[in-house]
C-alpha positions in Angstrom: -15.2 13.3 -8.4 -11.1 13.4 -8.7 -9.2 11.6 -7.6 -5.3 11.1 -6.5 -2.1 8.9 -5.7 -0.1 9.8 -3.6 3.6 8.2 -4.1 6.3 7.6 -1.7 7.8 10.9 -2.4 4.8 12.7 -1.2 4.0 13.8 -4.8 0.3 14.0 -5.0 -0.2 12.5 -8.6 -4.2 13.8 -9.9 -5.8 10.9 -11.8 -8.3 12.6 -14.4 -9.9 9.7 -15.2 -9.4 5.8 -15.4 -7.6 5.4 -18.6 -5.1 7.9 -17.1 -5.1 6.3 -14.3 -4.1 2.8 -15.1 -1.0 4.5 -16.6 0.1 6.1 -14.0 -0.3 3.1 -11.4 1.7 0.4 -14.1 4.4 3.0 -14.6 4.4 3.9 -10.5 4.7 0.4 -9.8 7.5 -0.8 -12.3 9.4 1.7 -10.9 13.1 0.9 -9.5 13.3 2.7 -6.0 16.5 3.8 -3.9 16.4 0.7 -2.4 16.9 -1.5 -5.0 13.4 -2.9 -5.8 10.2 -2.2 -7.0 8.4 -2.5 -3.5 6.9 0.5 -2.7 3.7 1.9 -1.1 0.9 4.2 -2.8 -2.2 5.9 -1.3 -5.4 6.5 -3.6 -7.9 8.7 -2.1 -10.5 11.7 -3.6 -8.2 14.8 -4.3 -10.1 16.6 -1.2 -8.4 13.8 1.2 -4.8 13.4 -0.6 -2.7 15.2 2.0 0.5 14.4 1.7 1.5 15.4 5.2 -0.6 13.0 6.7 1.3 10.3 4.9 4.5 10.9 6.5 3.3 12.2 9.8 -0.2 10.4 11.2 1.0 6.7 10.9 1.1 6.1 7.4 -2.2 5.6 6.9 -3.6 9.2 5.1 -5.9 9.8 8.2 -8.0 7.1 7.2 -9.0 8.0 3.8 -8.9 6.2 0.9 -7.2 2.8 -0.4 -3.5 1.9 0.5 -1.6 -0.6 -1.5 1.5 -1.9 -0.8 3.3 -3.6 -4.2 6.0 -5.2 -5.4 5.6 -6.1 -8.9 9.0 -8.0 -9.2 7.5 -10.8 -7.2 3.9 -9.9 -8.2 2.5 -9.6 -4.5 0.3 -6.7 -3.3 -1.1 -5.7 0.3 -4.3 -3.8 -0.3 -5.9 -1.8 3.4 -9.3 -0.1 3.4 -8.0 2.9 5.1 -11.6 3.7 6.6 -11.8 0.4 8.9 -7.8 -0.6 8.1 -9.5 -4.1 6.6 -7.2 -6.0 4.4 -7.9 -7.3 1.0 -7.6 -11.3 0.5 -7.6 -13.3 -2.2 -4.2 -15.5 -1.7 -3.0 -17.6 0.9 -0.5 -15.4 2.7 2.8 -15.0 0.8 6.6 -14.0 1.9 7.2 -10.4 3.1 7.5 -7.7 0.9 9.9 -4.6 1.9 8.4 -1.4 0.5 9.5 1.8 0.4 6.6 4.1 1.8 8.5 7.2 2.3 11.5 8.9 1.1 12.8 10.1 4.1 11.9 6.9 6.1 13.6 3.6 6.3 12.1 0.6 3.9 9.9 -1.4 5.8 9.1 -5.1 6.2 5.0 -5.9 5.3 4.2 -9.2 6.9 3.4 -11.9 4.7 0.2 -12.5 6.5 -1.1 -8.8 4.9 0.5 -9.4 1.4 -2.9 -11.3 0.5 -3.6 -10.3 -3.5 -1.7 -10.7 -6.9 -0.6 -7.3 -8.6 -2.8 -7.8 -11.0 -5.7 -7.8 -8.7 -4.2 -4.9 -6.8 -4.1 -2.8 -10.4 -7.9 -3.8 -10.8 -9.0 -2.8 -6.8 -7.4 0.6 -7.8 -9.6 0.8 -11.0 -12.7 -0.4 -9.2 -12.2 2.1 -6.5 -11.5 5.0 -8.7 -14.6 4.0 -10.8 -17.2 3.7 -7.9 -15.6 5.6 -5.0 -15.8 2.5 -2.6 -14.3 -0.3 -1.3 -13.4 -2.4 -4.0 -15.2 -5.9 -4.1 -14.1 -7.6 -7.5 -12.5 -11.0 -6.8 -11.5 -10.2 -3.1 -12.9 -10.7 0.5 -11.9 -8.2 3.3 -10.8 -8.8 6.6 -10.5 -7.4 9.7 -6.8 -6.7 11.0 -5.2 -9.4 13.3 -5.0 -7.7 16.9 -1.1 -5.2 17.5 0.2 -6.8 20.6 1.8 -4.1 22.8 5.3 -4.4 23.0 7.7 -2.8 26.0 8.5 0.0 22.8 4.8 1.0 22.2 2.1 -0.8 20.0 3.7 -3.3 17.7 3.7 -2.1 14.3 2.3 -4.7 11.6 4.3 -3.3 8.9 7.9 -4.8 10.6 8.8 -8.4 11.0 10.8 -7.5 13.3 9.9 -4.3 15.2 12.1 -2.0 13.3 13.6 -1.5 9.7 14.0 -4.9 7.9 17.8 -4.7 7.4 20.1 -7.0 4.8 18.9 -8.3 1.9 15.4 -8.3 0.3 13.5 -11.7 1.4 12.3 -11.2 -2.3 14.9 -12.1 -4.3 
């Protein structure tokens, strides 16, 4: 099976095999975005799933295929989400908010601290695993269910903002 990233440009990267693939995550990742930081979100999926259009128009979440991670290797923090039942990797005490950017043409957003559960390193490894075996990665991690989206007078709350909207001002990383 193939499989592919998909970066926050919409470029659908193919992986041909995990060698390859562990390149192109560390060099995705240490990556300086328009923003300012490394923070940035990346979607690994079979190549049959990778369609970019879903990442920018069905909710950011690749129609619920695949592995999502959310990384900032500056302050060595990852969010990892189990697109299939949106379960969240854990294997750290919840840490400060990273702002990723998750789409070129979209403002950077705000991931809650309470999401941003695993170690970069870990994250590089759940990709591996996942690419490997084709399922949810299980290697030095628990998964969670989601905490609840409260509604808010603007629609559902959206996890990925502190704040309901666009973090704005300076990175709470550095």
């Amino acid at each position: 099976m193939t499989y592919v990233m998909i970066d926050h440009l919409a470029y659908v990267r193919e992986l041909p095999g995990l060698e390859a693939a562990a390149e192109i995550f560390d060099e995705a990742v240490r990556s300086i975005l328009p923003h300012g930081c490394s923070g940035q979100a990346l979607w690994f999926c079979r190549s049959d799933e990778g369609d970019p259009s879903k990442v920018s128009l069905d909710g950011y979440n690749n129609g619920g295929k695949g592995l999502r991670v959310e990384i900032d290797i500056d302050v060595d923090r990852a969010a990892l989400t189990w697109l299939p039942d949106e379960s969240i990797a854990v294997e750290l005490p919840p840490g400060d908010p990273l702002r990723v950017m998750w789409f070129l043409d979209a403002p950077v957003i705000t991931i809650p601290g309470t999401t941003v559960r695993t170690s970069a390193a870990t994250a590089r490894r759940a990709v591996i695993e996942y690419l490997a075996t084709g399922h949810r990665p299980s290697t030095g991690i628990t998964w969670i269910a989601p905490e609840p989206m409260p509604a808010t007078d603007h629609g559902p709350w959206d996890p990925r903002h502190t704040d309901g909207g666009p973090m704005s001002g300076p990175s709470p990383n550095r």
